[in-house]
C-alpha positions in Angstrom: -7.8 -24.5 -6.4 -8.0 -20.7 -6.5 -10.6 -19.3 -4.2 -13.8 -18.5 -6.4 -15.1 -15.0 -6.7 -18.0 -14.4 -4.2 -20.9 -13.1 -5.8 -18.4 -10.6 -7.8 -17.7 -8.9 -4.7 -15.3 -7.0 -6.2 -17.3 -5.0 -8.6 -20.0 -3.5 -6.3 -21.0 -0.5 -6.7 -18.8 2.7 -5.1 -20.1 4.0 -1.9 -23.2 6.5 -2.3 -21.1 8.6 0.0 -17.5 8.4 -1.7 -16.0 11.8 -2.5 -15.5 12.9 -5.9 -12.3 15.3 -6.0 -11.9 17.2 -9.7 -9.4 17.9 -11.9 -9.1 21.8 -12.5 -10.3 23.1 -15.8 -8.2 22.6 -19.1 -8.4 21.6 -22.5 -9.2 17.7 -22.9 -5.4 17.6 -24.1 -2.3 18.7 -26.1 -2.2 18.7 -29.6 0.5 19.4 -31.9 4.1 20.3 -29.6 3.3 18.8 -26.2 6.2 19.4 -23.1 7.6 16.6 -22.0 7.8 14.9 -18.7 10.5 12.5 -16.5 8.7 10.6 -14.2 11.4 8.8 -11.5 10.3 5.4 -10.0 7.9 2.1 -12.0 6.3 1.6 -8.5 2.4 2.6 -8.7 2.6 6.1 -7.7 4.9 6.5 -11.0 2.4 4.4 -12.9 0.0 6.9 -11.9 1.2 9.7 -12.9 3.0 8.2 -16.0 -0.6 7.4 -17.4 -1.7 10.4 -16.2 0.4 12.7 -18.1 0.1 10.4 -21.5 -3.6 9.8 -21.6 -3.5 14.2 -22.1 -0.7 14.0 -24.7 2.5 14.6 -22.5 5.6 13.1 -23.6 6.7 10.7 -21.1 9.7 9.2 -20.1 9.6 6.7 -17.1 12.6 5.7 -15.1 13.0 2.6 -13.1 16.2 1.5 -11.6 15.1 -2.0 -11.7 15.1 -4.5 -14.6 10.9 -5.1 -13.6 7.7 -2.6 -13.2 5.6 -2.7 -9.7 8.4 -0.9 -7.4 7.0 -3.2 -3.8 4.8 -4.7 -5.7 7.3 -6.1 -8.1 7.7 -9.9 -9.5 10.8 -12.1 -11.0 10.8 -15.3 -12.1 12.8 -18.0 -9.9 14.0 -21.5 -10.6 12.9 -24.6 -7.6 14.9 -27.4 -7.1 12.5 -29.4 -9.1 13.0 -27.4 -11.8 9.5 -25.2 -12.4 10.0 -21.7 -13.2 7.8 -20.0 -10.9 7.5 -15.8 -9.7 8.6 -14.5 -6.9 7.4 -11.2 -4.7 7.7 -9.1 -2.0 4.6 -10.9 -0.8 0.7 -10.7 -0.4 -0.8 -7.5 -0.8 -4.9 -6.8 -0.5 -6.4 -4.9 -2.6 -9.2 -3.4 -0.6 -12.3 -2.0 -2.6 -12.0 1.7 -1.1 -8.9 2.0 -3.5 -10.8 3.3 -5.9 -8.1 5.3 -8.1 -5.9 2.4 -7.9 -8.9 0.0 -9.5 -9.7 3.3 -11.8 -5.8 2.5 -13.0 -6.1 -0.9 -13.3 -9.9 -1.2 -15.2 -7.3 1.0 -18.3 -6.2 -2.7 -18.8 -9.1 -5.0 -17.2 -12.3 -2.8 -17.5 -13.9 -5.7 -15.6 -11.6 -6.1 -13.1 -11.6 -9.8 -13.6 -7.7 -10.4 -12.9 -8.7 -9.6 -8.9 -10.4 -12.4 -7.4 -12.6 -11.7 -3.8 -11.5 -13.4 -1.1 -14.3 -14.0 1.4 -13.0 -13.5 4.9 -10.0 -11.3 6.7 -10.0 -13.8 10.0 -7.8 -13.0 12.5 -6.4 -15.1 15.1 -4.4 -14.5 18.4 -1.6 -17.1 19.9 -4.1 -17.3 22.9 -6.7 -18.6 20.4 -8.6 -15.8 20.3 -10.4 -15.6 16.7 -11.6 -12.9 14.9 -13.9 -12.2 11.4 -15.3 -9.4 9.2 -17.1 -12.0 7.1 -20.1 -11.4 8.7 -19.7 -7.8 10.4 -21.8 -5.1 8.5 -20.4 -3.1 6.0 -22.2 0.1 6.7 -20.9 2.4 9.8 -22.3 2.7 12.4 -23.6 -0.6 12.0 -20.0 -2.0 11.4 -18.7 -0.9 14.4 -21.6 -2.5 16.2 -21.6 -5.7 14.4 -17.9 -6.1 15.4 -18.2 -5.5 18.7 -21.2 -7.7 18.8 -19.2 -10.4 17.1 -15.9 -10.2 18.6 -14.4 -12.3 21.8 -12.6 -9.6 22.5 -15.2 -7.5 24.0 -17.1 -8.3 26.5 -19.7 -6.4 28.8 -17.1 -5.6 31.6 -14.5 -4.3 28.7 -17.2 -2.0 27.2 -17.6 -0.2 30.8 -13.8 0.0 30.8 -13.8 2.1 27.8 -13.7 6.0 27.6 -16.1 6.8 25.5 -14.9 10.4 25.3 -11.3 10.0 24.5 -12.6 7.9 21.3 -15.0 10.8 19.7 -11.5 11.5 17.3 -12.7 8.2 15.7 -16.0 9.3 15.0 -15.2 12.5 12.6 -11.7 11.6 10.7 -10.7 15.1 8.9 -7.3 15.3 6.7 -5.6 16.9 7.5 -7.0 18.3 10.7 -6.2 14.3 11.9 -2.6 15.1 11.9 -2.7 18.8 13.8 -4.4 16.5 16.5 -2.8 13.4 16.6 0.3 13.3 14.9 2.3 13.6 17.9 0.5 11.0 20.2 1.5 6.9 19.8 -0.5 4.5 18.4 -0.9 2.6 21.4 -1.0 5.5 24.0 -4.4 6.4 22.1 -5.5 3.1 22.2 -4.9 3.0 26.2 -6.2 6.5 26.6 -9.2 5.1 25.3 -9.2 2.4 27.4 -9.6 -0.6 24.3 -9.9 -3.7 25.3 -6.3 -5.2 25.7 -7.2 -8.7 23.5 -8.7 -6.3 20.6 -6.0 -4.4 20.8 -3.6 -6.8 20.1 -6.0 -8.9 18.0 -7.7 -6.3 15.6 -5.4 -3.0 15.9 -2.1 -4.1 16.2 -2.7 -6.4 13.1 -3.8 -3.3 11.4 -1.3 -1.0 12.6 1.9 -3.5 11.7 0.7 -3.1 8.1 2.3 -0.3 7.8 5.4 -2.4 9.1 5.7 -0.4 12.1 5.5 -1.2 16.1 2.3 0.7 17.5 4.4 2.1 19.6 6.1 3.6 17.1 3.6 5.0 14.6 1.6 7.8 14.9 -1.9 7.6 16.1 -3.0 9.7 13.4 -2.3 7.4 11.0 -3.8 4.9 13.0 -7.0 6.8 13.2 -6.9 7.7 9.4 -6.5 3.9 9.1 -10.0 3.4 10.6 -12.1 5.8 8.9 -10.8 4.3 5.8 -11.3 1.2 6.2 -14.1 1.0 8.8 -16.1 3.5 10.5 -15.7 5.7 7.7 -16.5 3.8 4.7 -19.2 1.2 3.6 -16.9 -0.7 1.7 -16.0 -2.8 4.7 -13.0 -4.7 5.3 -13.2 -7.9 2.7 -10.6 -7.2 -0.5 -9.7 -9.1 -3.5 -6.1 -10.1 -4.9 -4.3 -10.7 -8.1 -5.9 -14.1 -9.4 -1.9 -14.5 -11.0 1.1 -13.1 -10.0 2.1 -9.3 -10.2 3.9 -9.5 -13.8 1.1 -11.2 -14.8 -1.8 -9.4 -14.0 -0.8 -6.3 -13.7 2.6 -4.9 -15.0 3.3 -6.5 -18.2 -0.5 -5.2 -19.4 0.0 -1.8 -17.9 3.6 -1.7 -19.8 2.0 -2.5 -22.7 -1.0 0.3 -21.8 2.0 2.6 -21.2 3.8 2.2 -24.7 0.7 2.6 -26.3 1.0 5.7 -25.3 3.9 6.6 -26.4 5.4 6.4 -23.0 9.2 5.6 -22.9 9.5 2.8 -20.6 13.0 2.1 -19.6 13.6 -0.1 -16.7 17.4 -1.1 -15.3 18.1 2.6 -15.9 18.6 4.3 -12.7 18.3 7.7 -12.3 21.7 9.8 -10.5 21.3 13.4 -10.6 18.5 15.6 -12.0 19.4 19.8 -12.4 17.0 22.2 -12.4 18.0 24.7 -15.5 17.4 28.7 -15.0 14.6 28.1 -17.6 12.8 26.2 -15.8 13.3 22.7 -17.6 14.7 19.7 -15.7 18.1 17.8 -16.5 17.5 14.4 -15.7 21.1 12.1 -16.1 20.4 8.2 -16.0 21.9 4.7 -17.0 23.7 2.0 -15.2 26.4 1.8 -12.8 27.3 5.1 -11.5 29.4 7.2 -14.9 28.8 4.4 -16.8 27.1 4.9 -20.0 25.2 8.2 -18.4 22.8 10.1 -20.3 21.1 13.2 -19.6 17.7 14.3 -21.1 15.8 17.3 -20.7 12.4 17.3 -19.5 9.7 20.4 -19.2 8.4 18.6 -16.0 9.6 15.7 -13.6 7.9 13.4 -10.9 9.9 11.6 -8.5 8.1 9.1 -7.1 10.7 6.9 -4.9 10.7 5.1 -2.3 11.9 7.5 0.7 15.2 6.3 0.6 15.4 6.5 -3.2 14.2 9.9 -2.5 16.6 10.7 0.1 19.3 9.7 -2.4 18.8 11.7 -5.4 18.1 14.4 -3.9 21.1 14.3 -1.8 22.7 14.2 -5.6 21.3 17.0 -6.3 22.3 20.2 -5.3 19.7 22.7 -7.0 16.6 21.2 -6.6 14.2 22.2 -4.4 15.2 25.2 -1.6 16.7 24.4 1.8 13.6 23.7 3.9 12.6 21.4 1.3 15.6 19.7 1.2 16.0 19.1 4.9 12.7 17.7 5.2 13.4 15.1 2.8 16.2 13.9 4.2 14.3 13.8 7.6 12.3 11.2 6.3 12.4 7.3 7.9 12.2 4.1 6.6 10.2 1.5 8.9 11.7 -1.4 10.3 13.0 -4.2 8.2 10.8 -7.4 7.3 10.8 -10.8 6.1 8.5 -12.6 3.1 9.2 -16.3 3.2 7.8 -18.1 0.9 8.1 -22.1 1.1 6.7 -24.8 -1.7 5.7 -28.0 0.6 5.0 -31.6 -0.6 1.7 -31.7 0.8 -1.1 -29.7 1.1 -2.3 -27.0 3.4 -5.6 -28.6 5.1 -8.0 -27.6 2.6 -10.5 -25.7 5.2 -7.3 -22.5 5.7 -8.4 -19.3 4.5 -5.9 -18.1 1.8 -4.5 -15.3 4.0 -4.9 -15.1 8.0 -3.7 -12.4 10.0 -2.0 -12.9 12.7 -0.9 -11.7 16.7 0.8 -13.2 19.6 3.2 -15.9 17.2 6.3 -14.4 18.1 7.5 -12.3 15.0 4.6 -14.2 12.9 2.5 -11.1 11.1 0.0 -13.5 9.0 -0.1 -16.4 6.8 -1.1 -16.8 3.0 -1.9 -20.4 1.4 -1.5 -18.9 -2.5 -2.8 -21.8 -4.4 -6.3 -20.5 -2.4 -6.2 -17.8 -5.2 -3.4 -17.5 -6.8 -3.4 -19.4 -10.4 0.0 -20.2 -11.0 0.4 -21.4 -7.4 -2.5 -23.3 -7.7 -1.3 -25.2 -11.1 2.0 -26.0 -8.9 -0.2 -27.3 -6.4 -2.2 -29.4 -8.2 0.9 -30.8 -10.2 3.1 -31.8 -7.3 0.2 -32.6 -4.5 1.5 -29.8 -2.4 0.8 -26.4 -1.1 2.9 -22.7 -1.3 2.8 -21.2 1.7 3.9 -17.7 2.4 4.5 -15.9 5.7 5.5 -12.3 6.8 7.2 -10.5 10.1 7.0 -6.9 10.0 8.7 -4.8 12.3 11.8 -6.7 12.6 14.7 -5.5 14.5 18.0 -3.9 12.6 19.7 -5.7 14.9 18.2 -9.7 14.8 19.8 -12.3 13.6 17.8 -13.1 9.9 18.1 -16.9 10.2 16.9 -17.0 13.2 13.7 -14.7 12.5 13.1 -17.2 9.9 13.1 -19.8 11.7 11.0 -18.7 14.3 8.7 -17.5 12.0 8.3 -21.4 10.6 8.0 -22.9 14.0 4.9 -20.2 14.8 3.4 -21.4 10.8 3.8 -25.0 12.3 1.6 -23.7 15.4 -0.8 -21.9 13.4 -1.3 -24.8 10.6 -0.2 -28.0 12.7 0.0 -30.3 9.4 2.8 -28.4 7.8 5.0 -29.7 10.8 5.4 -32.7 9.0 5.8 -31.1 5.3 9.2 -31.2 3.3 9.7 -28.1 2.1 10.6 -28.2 -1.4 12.1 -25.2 -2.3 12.2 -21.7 -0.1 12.6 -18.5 -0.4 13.2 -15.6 1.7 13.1 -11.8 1.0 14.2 -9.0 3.3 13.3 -5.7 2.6 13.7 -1.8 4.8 12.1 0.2 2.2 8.5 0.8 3.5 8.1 4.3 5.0 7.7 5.2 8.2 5.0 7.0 10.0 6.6 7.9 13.3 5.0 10.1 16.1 5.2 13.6 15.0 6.7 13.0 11.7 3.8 14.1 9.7 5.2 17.6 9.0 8.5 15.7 7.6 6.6 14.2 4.9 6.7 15.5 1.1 3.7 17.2 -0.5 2.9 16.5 -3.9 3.8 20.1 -4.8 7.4 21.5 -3.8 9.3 25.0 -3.9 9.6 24.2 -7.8 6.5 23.8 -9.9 8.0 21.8 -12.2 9.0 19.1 -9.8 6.1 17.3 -7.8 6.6 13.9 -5.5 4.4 10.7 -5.0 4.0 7.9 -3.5 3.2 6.3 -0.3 4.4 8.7 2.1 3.1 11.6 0.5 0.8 13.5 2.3 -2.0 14.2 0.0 -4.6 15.9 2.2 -7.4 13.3 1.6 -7.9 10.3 3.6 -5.9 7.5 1.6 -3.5 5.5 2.4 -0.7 2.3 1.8 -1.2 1.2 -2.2 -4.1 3.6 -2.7 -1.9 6.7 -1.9 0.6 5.7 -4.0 -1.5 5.9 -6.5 -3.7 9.0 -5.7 -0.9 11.3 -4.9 0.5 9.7 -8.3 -2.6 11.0 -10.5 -2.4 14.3 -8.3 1.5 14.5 -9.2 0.4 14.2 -13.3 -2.6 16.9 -12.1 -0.3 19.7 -10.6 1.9 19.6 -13.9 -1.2 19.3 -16.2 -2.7 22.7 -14.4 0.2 24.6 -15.0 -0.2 23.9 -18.8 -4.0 24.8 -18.8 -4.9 20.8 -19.3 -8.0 18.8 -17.7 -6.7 16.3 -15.6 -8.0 13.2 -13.9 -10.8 13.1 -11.3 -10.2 11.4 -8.1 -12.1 9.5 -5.9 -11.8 9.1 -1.8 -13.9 7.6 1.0 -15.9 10.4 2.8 -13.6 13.3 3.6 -15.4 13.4 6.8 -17.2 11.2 9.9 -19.6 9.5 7.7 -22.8 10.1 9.9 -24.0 13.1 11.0 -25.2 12.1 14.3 -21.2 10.5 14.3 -20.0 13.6 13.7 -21.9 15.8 16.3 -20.8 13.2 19.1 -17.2 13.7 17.8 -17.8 17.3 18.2 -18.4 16.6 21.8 -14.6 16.2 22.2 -13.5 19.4 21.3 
C-alpha cells in the first residue's frame, strides 16, 4: 500500500522565520500588446519562469528538446515483460517542505498539495550497521542539532571532545553569498576533518547528504556543503522529513502543470530542440528550433529569452551562438562541470519487500549503493502493481560513479549491496528491470562558485536558471531550480515596469541570535 499521510505533515504551516523576498514594483500585468518571451528548457526552472511570465500577460513560448515536461524529473511510459504499461524516471526525488516556491508552483495545480504524500522517516544506515533517524530529532535549531547528537550512534562523549568547536562557528551563521567568499575554495571533507566530525557521522549523516548533489565530498565545495545544512538543518525549522509524488511525475505533476501552462496561453512545444538563438541590434532575440539539426528549422523572434538548461545544454547553445552574451560571460559558461555519472535501477520482483522497510533509506558503506526506495510504500501506481502481482518495485541509486567503470558491473554490485541491505530480495525473481544512466547533474567543485551563471547576464534580455544558478539566497537542488526560475520571469518583468512574483527562503541568516554571535566568534 502507499505510505499514509502523517498527520498532513506536509501542509504545516511556513516557518515564523522564513524570508519573504519581493517582487519590485509594477503594474499587476500587461494588457493589450504584451512582448513576448522564449523560455529554453521544460525542466522546473523553465516551468518557473514560464508561469511566471504568463500569469502577468507575457507571451510565452517554451522549448523542450524532449518529447516529455519535468527536464530530471521527467517520466515515460515502459512496457514489462508481463505486459503492464508502467512509468519510468530518473528516480526518487524528496520534496523537502523548505521548498517553498517549488510547493508555491505546484499549489497553481493542487492548492492542497494533496498529490505529495509525507513520508515519516529519512533513516539512514551504514554497511557497519550503524543506523540513523530524524523521525524523532527536533525540528527547531538549536534543539535539532542537539536532538541529533543526542540520538545518534555516531557520537559519543569521547567524539564530542574530539571536535573543534571553533572551526565549526561557519555552521552557525550561513550568509549567501558571503558562504561562498569563505568556503568555496575549501573540500567538503577537509572542512569536515578540520572540524574534527566524528568519522561514523561523517560517513553516515554527511556524506549521504553531500552525494546528493552526486558528487564525492572530496570533490564538492564545502560551501555548498555548509549552505546544505542551514537549509535543511540548523538553519530552518522545517526539519528533515519530506513528502513525494503519491503517482508518478507525468501524473502528478507535468501533465496538470501543461495543462496550467496552455491555459495560459503558453506555447508548449516539446521534441523541439532549440540550435542557435541571435541577439538582434534591437534588442529582440532570434530563437531557431525544430528537430534534427537543419531539419525543418524555424526561427521566432522573442522580446525576452530564458535558458534554463542543464549545464551541458547550456554549454551547447551557447557554444552555437556566437553573439550572445560578451566574452567573460561566455568563458564562464563553458567553464562549467557536470558531476559524475549515476545509475537508477529500478527492478519489479515477484515478492514483496518485508513490509516493516521504510519507502526510501539512505545509505553508506554498500560499495557504490547511495539509498534504496520500496515505491509501492507511496507511490500509487507502484503500489496497484504490487498488489496485482504479490510483488514489490524496488529502486536503487549510485551517485558519483566513475567515467571510467564498467556499467554492468556497477549494476550489479549495486544489487548484491540491495540483497545485503534487504536480505529477502536475495531470493526474488526479478521480473522486469530497468536501468538509467545519466551525467547531467551539475557540479559544485571546490572553487567553482565564481564559474556559475547568475540569473542576470551582460544582456538584459537574456537571463539563466536552474540548478546551478547562483541566486544569492540560500536554496538549493529542486528548490533552486525553481527559485532562480521565478527570479529569471522577475528580472524580465522589471525591465517592462510589471509586478512580479514574491519569493520565499529559509532564514537568510544563522537562525538564532545567540547562534550567530558564537559564529561571530570565528572571525
Amino acid at each position: 500500500m502507499p505510505a499514509k499521510r502523517h498527520g498532513g505533515a506536509h501542509r504545516h504551516g511556513r516557518d515564523r522565520r522564513a524570508a519573504v523576498i519581493h517582487a519590485p514594483a509594477g503594474r499587476p500585468r500587461f494588457t493589450g500588446d504584451a512582448p513576448s518571451a522564449a523560455v529554453v528548457g521544460g525542466g522546473l526552472a523553465g516551468i518557473a519562469a514560464a508561469t511566471g511570465l504568463a500569469e502577468r500577460g507575457v507571451r510565452v513560448t517554451l522549448y523542450e528538446g524532449e518529447r516529455n515536461l519535468g527536464g530530471r524529473l521527467a517520466g515515460w511510459p515502459t512496457w514489462l515483460a508481463d505486459g503492464t504499461t508502467v512509468t519510468m524516471s530518473r528516480g526518487f526525488h524528496a520534496f523537502f517542505r523548505q521548498y517553498y516556491n517549488l510547493r508555491g508552483l505546484l499549489r497553481r495545480i493542487d492548492p492542497g498539495l494533496e498529490t505529495l504524500t509525507a513520508l515519516p522517516d529519512y533513516p539512514l544506515r551504514h554497511g557497519s550497521g550503524l543506523h540513523d533517524s530524524f523521525a524523532r530529532v527536533p525540528r527547531t535549531p538549536p534543539l535539532s542539532a542537539l536532538g541529533f547528537v543526542a540520538l545518534s550512534p555516531t557520537f559519543g562523549v569521547r567524539d564530542l571532545a574530539r571536535m573543534d568547536p571553533r572551526a565549526a562557528l561557519p555552521l552557525l551563521d550561513v550568509r549567501v553569498p558571503e558562504v561562498h567568499e569563505r568556503l568555496d575554495g575549501v573540500s567538503a571533507h577537509d572542512f569536515l576533518a578540520r572540524i574534527r566530525f566524528p568519522e561514523a557521522a561523517h560517513h553516515l549523516a554527511f556524506e549521504v547528504f553531500s552525494r546528493s548533489f552526486f558528487a564525492d565530498p572530496r570533490e564538492l565545495s564545502a560551501a555548498e556543503l555548509v549552505l546544505m545544512f542551514h537549509i535543511y538543518f540548523l538553519g530552518s525549522s522545517e526539519g528533515l522529513l519530506f513528502d513525494v509524488p503519491s503517482e508518478p511525475f507525468p501524473t502528478a505533476l507535468w501533465d496538470p502543470l501543461a495543462g496550467y501552462l496552455a491555459g495560459l496561453g503558453v506555447d508548449v512545444r516539446t521534441g523541439t530542440p532549440v540550435r542557435h538563438v541571435r541577439p538582434l541590434p534591437d534588442g529582440r532575440i532570434d530563437v531557431e528550433a525544430g528537430g534534427a539539426e537543419g531539419a525543418g528549422e524555424r526561427a521566432s523572434r522573442h522580446d525576452a529569452l530564458v535558458l534554463a538548461l542543464d549545464g551541458a545544454g547550456l554549454r551547447r547553445l551557447v557554444d552555437a551562438s556566437p553573439g550572445l552574451g560578451d566574452a567573460p560571460w561566455r568563458a564562464s559558461i563553458d567553464r562549467l562541470r557536470s558531476a559524475p555519472p549515476f545509475l537508477v535501477s529500478r527492478l519489479w520482483l515477484d515478492r514483496p519487500v518485508a513490509r516493516d522497510r521504510p519507502g526510501f533509506l539512505g545509505t553508506s558503506g554498500y560499495g557504490p549503493l547511495d539509498n534504496v526506495s520500496v515505491l509501492e510504500r507511496w507511490e500509487g501506481e507502484a503500489a496497484r502493481w504490487a498488489r496485482r502481482t504479490g510483488g514489490s518495485v524496488l529502486e536503487l541509486h549510485a551517485y558519483a560513479v566513475s567515467p571510467d567503470a564498467d556499467r554492468a558491473a556497477v549494476q550489479a554490485e549495486a544489487l548484491r549491496q540491495a540483497h545485503r541491505v534487504y536480505p529477502e530480495t536475495r531470493d526474488a525473481r526479478i521480473v522486469d528491470e530497468r536501468h538509467e544512466w545519466r551525467a547531467d547533474c551539475p557540479m559544485f567543485p571546490v572553487g567553482g562558485y565564481r564559474d556559475r551563471p547568475g540569473v542576470r547576464g551582460p544582456d538584459p534580455a537574456v537571463t539563466v536558471a536552474g540548478d546551478m544558478v547562483r541566486t544569492g539566497l540560500p536554496v538549493a537542488l529542486m528548490e533552486r531550480a525553481v527559485t532562480s526560475g521565478f527570479l529569471a520571469a522577475n528580472a524580465h518583468l522589471e525591465r517592462w515596469g510589471v509586478r512580479g512574483q514574491t519569493l520565499w527562503t529559509v532564514p537568510r541568516t544563522g537562525r538564532s541570535p545567540v547562534l550567530r554571535r558564537l559564529a561571530a566568534l570565528g572571525g
